[in-house]
NUVO-134846 format. One record per residue: residue number from 1; chain; x, y, z of N, C-alpha, C in turn. Coordinates in steps of 0.1 Angstrom, whole numbers. Layout:
(NUM A (X Y Z) (X Y Z) (X Y Z))
...
! end
This chain:
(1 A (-31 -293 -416) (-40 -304 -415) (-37 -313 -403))
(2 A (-45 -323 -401) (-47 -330 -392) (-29 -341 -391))
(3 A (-19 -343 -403) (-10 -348 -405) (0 -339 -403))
(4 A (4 -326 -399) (9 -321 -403) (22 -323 -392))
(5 A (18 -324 -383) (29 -329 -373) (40 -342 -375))
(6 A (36 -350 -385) (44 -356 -391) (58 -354 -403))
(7 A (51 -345 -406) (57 -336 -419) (70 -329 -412))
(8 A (77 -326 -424) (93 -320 -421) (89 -305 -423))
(9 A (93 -295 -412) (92 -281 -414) (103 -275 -412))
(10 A (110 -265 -422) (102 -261 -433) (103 -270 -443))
(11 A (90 -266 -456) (93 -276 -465) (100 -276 -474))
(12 A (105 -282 -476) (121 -286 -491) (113 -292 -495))
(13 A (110 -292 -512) (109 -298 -525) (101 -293 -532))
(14 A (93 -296 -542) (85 -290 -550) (71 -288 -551))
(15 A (59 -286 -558) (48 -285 -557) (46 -283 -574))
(16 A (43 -293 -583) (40 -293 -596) (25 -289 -599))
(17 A (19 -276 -607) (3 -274 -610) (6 -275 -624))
(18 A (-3 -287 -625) (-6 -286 -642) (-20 -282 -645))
(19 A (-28 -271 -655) (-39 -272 -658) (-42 -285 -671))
(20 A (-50 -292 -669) (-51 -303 -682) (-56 -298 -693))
(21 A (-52 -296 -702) (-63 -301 -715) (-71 -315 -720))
(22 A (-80 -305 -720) (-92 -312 -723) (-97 -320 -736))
(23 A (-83 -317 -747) (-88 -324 -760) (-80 -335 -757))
(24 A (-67 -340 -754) (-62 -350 -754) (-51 -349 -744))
(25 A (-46 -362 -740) (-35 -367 -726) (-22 -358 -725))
(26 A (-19 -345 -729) (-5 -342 -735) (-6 -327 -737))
(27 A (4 -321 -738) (1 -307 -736) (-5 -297 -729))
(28 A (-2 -301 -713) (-8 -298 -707) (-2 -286 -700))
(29 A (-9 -277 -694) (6 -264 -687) (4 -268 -674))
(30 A (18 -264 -673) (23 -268 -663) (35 -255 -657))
(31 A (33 -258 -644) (44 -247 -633) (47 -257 -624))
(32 A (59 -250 -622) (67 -262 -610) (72 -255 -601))
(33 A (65 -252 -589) (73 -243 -573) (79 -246 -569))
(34 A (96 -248 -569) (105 -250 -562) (104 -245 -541))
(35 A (106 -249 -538) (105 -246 -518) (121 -254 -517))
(36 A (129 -245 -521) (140 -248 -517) (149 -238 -505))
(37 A (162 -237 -505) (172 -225 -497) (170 -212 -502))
(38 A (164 -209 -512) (161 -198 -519) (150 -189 -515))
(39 A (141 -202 -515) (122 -195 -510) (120 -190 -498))
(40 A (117 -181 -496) (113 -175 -480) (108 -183 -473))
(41 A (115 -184 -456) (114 -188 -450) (94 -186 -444))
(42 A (92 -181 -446) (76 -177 -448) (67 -183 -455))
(43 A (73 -188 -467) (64 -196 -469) (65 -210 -474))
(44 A (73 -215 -465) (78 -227 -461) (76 -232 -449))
(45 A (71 -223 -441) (70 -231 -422) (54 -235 -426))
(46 A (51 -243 -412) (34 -246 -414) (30 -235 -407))
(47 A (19 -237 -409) (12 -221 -408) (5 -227 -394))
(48 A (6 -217 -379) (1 -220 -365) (-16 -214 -367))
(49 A (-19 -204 -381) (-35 -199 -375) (-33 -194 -386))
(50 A (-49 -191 -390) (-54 -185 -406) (-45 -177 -411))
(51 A (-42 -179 -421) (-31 -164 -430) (-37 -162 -444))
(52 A (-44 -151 -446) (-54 -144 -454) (-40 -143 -467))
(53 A (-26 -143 -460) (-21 -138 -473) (-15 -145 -484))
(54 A (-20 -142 -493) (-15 -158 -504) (2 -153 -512))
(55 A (0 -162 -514) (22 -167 -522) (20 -174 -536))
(56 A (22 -171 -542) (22 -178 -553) (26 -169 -569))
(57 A (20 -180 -580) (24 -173 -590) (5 -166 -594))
(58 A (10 -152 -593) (-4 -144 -598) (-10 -142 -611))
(59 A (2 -146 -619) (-4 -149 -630) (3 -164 -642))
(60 A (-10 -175 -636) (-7 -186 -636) (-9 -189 -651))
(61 A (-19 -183 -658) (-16 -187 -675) (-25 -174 -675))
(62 A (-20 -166 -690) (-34 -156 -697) (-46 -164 -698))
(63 A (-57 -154 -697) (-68 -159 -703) (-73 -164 -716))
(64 A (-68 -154 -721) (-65 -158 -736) (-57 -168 -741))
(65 A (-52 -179 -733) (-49 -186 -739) (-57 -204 -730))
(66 A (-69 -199 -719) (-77 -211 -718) (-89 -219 -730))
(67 A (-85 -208 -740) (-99 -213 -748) (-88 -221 -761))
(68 A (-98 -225 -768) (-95 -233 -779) (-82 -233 -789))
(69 A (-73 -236 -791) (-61 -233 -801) (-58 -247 -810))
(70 A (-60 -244 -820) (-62 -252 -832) (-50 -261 -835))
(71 A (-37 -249 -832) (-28 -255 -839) (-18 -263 -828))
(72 A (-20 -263 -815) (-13 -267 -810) (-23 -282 -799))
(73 A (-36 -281 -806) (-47 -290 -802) (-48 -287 -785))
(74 A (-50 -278 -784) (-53 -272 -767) (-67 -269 -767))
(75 A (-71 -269 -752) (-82 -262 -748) (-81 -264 -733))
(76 A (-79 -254 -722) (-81 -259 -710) (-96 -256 -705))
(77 A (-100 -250 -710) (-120 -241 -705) (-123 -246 -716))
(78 A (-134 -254 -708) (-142 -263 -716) (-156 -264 -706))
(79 A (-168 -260 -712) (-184 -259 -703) (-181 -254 -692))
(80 A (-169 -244 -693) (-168 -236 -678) (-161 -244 -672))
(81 A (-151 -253 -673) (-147 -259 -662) (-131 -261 -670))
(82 A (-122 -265 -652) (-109 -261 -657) (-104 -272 -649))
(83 A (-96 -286 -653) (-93 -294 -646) (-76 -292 -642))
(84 A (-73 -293 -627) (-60 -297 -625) (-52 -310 -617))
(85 A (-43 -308 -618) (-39 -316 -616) (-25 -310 -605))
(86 A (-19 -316 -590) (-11 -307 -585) (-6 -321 -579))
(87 A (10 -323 -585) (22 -329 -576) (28 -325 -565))
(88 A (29 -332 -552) (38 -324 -544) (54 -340 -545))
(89 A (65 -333 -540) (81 -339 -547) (87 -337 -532))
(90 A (84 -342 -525) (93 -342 -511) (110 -345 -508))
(91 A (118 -331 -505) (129 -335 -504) (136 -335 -488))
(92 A (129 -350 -482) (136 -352 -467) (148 -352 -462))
(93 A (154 -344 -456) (165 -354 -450) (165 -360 -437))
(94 A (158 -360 -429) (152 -366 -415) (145 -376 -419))
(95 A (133 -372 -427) (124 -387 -431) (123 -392 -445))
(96 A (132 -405 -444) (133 -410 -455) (123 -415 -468))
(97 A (115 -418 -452) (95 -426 -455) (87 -415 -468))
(98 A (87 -401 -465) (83 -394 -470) (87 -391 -485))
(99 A (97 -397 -493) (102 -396 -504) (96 -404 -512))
! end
C-alpha cells in the first residue's frame, strides 16, 4: 500500500482473524498468525508486484460449524453474511511509534 515504506520489513508480530457471532458479543472464533523467526521469510517481506500465491490457514473453520449451535449460543452465517473482524500486533524494534 501507499504506507508501506514506512513499515518495518520483514514483518514481526501477529495478525488476529476473528469470525463474529452473530447472536451475542463473545464466543467468537478466532486464529492468531504469529510472523515471527519461525515464519518464512516469504511471507514476511512486502511484496514488490502481484503474487497470485496465497499463505495462510486453508482451513479456517468447517462449514459445519458456521450455522446455528444451540448449546454453545453460536451462529457465524446469518442471511448469508459472515462478519470479521482482523487485528494486526506490531512487534518493532527500530520503530517504536508503531507499537
Amino acid at each position: 500500500g501507499e504506507y508501506d515504506d514506512i513499515l518495518e520489513w520483514p514483518f514481526q508480530g501477529e495478525i488476529t482473524v476473528e469470525l463474529l457471532n452473530q447472536l451475542e458479543d463473545k464466543n467468537h472464533y478466532k486464529r492468531v498468525i504469529p510472523f515471527n523467526d519461525k515464519t518464512s521469510d516469504k511471507c514476511k517481506c512486502r511484496k514488490e508486484k502481484e503474487d497470485t500465491n496465497g499463505w495462510g490457514h486453508h482451513k479456517f473453520i468447517p462449514h459445519t460449524d458456521l450455522g446455528l449451535n444451540s448449546s454453545t449460543n453460536t451462529q457465524y452465517l446469518m442471511n448469508d453474511i459472515l462478519y470479521f473482524r482482523v487485528s494486526v500486533k506490531v512487534h518493532s524494534k527500530t520503530k517504536p511509534w508503531l507499537l
